[in-house]
Structure formats: structure tokens, C-alpha cells
N, C-alpha and C positions, 0 to 999 in steps of 0.2 A: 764242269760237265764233261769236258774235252776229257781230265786226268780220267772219270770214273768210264768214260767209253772207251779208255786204251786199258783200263784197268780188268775191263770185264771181258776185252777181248783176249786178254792176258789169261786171265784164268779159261776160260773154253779152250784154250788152246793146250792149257795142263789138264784139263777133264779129258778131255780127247770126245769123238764123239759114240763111243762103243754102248753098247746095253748094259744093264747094273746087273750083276752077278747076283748069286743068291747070297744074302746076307749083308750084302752091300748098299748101306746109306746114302741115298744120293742127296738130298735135302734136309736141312736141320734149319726148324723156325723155332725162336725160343724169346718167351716172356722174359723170362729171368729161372734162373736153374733149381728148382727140378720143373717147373714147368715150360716141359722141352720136348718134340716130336721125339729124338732121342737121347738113351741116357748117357748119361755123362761120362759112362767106362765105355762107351762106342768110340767108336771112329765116323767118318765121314769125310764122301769123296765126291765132292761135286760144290756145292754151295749153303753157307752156313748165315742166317738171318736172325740176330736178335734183336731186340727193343732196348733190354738192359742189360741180359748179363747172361753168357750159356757157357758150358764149359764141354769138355771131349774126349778123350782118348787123343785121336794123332787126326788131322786135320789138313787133306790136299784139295785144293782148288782155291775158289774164293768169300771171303769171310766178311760179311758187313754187319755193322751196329756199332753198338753201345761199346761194351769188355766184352771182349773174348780172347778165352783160356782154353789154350790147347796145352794138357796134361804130358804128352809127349812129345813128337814131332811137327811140321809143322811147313807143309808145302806150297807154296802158292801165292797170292796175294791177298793181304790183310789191309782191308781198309774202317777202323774202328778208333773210334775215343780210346781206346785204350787196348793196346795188343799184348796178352801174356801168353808166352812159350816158352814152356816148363823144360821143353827137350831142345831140338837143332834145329832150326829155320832156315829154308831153302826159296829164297823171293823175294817183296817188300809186302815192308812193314810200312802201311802211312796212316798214322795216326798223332793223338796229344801226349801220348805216352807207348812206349815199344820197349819191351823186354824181352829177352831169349840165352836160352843156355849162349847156345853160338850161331852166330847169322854169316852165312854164305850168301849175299845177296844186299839189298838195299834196305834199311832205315830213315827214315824219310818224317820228322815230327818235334815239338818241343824238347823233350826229353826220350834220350835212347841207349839204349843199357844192352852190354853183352860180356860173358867171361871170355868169346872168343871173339874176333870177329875178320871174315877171308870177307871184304867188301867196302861197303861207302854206310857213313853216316851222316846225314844232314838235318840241325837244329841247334836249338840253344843252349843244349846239353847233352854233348856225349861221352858216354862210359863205356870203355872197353877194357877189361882185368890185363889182359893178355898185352897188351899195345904197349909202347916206350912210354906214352903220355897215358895216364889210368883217365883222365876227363880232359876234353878240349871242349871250346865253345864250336860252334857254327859248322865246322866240318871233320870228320876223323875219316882215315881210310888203311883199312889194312891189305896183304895180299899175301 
């Protein structure tokens, strides 16, 4: 309970607290994808809620559920069963599985996967392409 109360004050603190622009998604709840308040070539900037499974465009603030798939980039804090970012992740990632083009910032889960990675990985399996070691157990860290 502690992690997801620092986690949420993490991300309000990257939302900022400004008014939403015109065109600008502040909330995305989603069943499972396409049944999603928005669609899945959006973006969204503020907080992201699925049950099973929603995907996005580029994705800043914070992201809870099931899978979620952010198609491009990828700002903020992710706390789901399963993190995909298709683009560059800028935050933590804590979930059972994390994957990202390249992670500036923390991974935090069983398994955690990146081609690049300027940060900390923590679990039972991590991949980084880029690193001297391609998979270590327990801890990776690059800079």
C-alpha cells in the first residue's frame, strides 16, 4: 500500500497540476483494447486504468492494470502485470514482466528486458542488449 501511495504521488507530480488542453486525453479506462475510452493511435497524459489489456500511442503519468502497451514512448510510472514499451521509457516500470526499447530510469519485477538501459534493474531476470552481461539474475545496472 506504502509503494502504490509513493507511486501515485510520483506520477501527480509528472502530470503537473495544469488544465487539459484541447485534444488532450487526461484519463484512459479500458476493458481490454478496442474497448477503451480512447483509441489506441492516442496518446494520453495523466492516468491510464485497465482491467486487461489497453494499448496507446505515447503514455505520460501513471498506468495501472493488467498489460499495458505503450506503442511509443513512455513517461512516468507503470505499475501493471505486465509493462510493454514499444518506444523509450522515462520512470519505473513495477510489474511481473517490463519491457522497453530503452529505460532511463527503474525496472522493478520478475523478468525485465531492455535494448538499452542508463538505470537499475531489479528481479529474477534481467536483459539488457546493450550491457557487458546480455542477462544477469537479481540485479543489472547500467549508466
Amino acid at each position: 500500500m506504502k509503494k502504490l501511495l509513493v507511486s501515485l504521488v510520483v506520477a501527480m507530480t509528472v502530470i503537473g497540476t495544469g488544465t487539459a488542453k484541447a485534444g488532450q486525453n487526461l484519463i484512459q479506462v479500458s476493458l481490454f483494447n478496442p474497448i477503451q475510452l480512447i483509441n489506441e493511435d492516442k496518446s494520453v497524459e495523466g492516468f491510464r486504468w485497465n482491467f486487461i489489456y489497453t494499448a496507446n500511442q505515447n503514455m505520460t503519468g501513471f498506468d495501472l492494470g493488467f498489460i499495458s502497451k505503450t506503442k511509443g514512448n513512455f513517461l512516468g510510472v507503470g505499475y501493471c502485470a505486465a509493462n510493454i514499451v514499444e518506444g523509450n521509457m522515462k520512470g519505473i516500470q513495477i510489474g511481473v514482466f517490463n519491457t522497453s526499447n530503452s529505460v532511463n530510469g527503474v525496472q522493478l519485477g520478475f523478468v525485465n528486458m531492455t535494448k538499452k538501459l542508463n538505470g537499475l534493474q531489479l528481479g529474477l531476470l534481467n536483459l539488457n542488449d546493450a550491457g557487458p552481461f546480455k542477462m544477469l539474475p537479481l540485479i543489472n545496472f547500467a549508466l
